[in-house]
C-alpha positions as CSV (number, residue, x, y, z in Angstrom):
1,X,178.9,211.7,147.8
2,X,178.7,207.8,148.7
3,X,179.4,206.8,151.8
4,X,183.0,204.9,151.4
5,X,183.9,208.3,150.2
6,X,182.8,209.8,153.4
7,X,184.3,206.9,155.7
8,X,188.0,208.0,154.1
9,X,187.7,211.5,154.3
10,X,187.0,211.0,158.1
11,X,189.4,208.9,158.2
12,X,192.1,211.1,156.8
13,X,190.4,213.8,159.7
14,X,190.6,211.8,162.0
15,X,194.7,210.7,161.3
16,X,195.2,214.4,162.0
17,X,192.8,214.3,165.3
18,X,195.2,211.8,167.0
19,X,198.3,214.3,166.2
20,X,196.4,217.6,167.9
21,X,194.9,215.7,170.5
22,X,198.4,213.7,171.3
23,X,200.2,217.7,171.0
24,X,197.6,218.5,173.3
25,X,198.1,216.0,176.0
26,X,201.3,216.6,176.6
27,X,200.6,219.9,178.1
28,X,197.4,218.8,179.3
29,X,196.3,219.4,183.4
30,X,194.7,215.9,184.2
31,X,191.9,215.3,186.8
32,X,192.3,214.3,190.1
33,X,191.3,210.8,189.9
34,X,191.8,209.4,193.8
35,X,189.1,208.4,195.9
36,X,189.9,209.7,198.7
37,X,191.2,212.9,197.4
38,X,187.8,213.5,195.6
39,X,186.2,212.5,198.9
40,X,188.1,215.1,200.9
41,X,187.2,217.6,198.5
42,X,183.7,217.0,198.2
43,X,183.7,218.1,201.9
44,X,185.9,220.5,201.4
45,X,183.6,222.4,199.2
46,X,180.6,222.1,201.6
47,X,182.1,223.6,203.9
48,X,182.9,226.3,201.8
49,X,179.2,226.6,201.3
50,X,179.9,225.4,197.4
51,X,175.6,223.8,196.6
52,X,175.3,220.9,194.6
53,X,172.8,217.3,194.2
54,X,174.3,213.9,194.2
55,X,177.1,213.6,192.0
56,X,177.6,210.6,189.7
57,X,180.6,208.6,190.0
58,X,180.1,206.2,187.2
59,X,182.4,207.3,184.1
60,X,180.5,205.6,181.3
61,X,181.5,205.7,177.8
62,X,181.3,207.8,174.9
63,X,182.6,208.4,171.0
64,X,184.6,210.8,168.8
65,X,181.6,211.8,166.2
66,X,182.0,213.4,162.7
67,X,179.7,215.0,160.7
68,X,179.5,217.0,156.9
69,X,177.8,219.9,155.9
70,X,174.1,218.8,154.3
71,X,171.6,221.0,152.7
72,X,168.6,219.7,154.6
73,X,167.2,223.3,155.9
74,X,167.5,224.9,152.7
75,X,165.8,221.6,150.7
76,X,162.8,222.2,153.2
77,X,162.9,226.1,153.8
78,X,159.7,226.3,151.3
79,X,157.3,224.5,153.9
80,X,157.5,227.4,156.4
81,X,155.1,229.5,156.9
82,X,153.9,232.7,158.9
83,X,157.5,233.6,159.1
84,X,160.0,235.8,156.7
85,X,163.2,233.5,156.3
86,X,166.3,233.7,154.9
87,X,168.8,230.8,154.6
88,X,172.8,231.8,155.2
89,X,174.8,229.2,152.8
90,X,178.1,229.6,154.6
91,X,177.1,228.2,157.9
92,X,174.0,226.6,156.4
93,X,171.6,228.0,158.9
94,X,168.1,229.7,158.7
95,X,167.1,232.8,160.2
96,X,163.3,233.6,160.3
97,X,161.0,236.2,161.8
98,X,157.7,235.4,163.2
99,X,154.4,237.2,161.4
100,X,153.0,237.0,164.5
101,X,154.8,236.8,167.9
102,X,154.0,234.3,170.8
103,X,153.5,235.8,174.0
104,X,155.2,233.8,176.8
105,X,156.2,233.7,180.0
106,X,158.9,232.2,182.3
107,X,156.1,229.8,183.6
108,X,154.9,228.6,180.5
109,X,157.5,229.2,177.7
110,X,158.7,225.6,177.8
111,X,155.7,224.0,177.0
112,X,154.5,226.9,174.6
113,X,157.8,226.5,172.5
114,X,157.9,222.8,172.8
115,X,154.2,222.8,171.1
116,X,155.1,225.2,168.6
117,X,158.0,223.3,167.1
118,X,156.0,220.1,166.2
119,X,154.4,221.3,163.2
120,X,156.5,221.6,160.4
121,X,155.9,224.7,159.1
122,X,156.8,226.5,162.0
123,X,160.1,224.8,162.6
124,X,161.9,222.4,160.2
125,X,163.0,218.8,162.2
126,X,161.3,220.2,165.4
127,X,161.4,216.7,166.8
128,X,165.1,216.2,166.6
129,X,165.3,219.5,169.2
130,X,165.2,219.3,172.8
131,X,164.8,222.3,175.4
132,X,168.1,223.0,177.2
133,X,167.1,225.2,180.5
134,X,171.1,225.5,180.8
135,X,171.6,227.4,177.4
136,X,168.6,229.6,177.8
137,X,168.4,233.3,178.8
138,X,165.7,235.6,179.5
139,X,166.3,236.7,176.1
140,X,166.7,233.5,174.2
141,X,165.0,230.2,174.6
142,X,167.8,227.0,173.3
143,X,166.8,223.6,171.8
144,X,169.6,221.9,171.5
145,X,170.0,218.7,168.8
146,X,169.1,215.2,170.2
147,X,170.8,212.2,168.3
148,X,171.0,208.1,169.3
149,X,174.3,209.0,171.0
150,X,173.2,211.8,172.7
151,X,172.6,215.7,172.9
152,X,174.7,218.3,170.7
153,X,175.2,221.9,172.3
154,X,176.7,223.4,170.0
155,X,176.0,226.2,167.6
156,X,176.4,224.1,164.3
157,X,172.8,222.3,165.9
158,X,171.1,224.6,167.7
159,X,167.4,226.1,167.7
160,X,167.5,229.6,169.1
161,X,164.3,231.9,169.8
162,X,164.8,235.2,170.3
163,X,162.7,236.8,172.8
164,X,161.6,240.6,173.3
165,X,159.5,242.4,175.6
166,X,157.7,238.7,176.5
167,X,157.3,237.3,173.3
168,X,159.4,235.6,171.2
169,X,160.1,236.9,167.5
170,X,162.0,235.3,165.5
171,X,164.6,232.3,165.7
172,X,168.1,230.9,163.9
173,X,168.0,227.5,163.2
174,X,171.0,225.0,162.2
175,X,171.0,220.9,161.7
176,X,173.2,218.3,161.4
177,X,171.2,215.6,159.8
178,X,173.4,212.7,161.0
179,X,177.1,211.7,162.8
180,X,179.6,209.3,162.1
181,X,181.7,207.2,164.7
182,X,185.0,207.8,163.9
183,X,186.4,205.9,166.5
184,X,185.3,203.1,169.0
185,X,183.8,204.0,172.3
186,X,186.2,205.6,175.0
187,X,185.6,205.7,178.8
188,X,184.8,209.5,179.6
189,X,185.3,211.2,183.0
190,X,182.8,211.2,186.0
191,X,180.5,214.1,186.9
192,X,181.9,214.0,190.3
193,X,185.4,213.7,188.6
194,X,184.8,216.9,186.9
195,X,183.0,218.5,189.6
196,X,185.9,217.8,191.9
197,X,188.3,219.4,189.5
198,X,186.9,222.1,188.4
199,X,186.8,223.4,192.2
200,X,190.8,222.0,192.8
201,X,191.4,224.5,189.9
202,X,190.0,227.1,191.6
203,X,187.3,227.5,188.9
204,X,183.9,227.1,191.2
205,X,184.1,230.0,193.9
206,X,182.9,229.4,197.8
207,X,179.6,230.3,198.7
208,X,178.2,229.6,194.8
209,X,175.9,226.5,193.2
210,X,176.3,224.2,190.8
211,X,172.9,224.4,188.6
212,X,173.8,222.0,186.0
213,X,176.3,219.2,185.1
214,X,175.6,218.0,182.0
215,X,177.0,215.5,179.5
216,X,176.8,216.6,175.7
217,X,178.8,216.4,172.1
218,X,180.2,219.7,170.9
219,X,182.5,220.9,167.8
220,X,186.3,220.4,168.3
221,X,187.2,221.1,165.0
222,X,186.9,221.3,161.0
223,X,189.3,220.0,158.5
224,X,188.7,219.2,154.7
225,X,184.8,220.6,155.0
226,X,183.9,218.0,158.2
227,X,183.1,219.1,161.7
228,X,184.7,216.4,165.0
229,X,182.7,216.6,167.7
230,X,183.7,215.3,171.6
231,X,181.8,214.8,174.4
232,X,182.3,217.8,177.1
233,X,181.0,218.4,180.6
234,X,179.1,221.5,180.7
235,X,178.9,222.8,184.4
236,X,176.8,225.9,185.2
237,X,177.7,227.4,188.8
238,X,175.7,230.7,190.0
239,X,177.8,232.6,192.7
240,X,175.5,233.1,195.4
241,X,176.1,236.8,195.8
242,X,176.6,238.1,192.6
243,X,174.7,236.3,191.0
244,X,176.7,235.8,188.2
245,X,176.2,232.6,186.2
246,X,178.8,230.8,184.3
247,X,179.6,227.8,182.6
248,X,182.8,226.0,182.8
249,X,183.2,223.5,180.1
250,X,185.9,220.0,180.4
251,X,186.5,217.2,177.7
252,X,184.8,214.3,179.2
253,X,187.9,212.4,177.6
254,X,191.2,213.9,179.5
255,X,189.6,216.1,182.4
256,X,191.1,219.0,180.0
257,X,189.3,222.8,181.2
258,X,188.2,223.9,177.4
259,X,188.6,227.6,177.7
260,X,186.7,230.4,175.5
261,X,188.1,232.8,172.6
262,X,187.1,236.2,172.3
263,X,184.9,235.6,170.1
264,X,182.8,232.8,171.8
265,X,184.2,229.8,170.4
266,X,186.0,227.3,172.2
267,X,189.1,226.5,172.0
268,X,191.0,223.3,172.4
269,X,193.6,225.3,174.7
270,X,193.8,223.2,178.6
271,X,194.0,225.3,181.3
């Protein structure tokens, strides 16, 4: 497919993106965006014993991004080795099984896995993955997709290792080889906007910590075979005596809380 092919059929996509996002807005629940009023609440949660670093107040910029299906995994699958494989054509995604596993531990299994995915015939595009400590488990270890405009956390680019009994087994692997800009650049919320928030919404409990904040693209939605992609705050908060950890996610765009389906995916849905 040439490319002015590709620049209409986002275009077309993104015609219908300004109708759902404009639907959306209407009933949207918009961030607190005073000073003073995030001031007051910053010591607010303090006080409340709610942990967090220096937030950043600069808002910054950031894109809508498209992207189509390619077959760049299953073109390459063939270079592996030491690994059973099989390659899933519906979500284009490769899911492989080590012939011999790699011990690790929670000291080292950073640097282990980062090693391991720089030779090709362990991991296909190891270089365009970067470890994400917020995404990873005891039981999985998650390289997320690094582009020029920034990180992807999002299951249609995502490098999982499955780990068992302290080593890791297997993995499932998908790409996006590259992203479009459907639309010019767009100022994006603060971390200490969202922060702020997220805690006047009653979504970040007293006596909990905020572990990560961070700022990455994920999927919005598919029409005619393409994927849109925002940028979204992820926000990790532990509660201090549970221990529980979640992670609250908000469209850098409109402050919006992006809520979760039964089934794991997002959904578009504000709070």
């Amino acid at each position: 497919m040439d490319f002015k092919r590709i620049e209409v059929i986002f275009l077309i996509v993104f015609f219908s993106l300004d109708i759902f996002l404009f639907l959306s807005f209407r009933n949207s629940q918009q961030l607190v965006s005073s000073t003073n009023t995030n001031t007051s609440t910053i010591t607010e949660m303090r006080k409340r014993n709610i942990s967090f670093g220096s937030l950043d107040t600069k808002n910054g910029y950031a894109y809508y991004l498209g992207s189509q299906p390619d077959e760049s995994l299953a073109q390459n699958v063939s270079k592996l080795r030491n690994q059973k494989v099989s390659y899933e054509d519906v979500n284009h995604s490769i899911s492989s099984a080590l012939s011999d596993p790699i011990e690790v531990k929670a000291s080292n299994r950073k640097s282990v896995m980062d090693k391991f995915i720089k030779k090709e015939s362990n991991v296909l595009f190891g270089k365009d993955y970067k470890y994400s400590p917020q995404l990873s488990s005891g039981s999985q270890i998650v390289y997320v997709a690094t582009t020029r405009l920034g990180e992807v956390y999002d299951k249609t680019a995502q490098l999982i290792f499955s780990v068992s009994d302290g080593e890791v087994i297997g993995y499932t692997q998908t790409y996006v080889k590259s992203m479009i800009i459907l639309h010019e650049r767009q100022a994006i919320k603060s971390e200490k906007d969202v922060i702020t928030s997220l805690y006047a919404n009653s979504e970040i409990p007293n006596n909990s910590k905020i572990s990560y904040a961070n700022l990455a693209y994920t999927k919005l939605l598919e029409a005619k075979d393409s994927t849109i992609y925002i940028p979204v705050w992820f926000v990790t908060i532990k509660n201090k005596d549970s221990k529980v950890v979640t992670t609250k996610k908000v469209n850098a765009f409109t402050g919006n809380i992006i809520k979760s389906s039964t089934n794991g995916d997002s959904s578009y849905n504000a709070q």
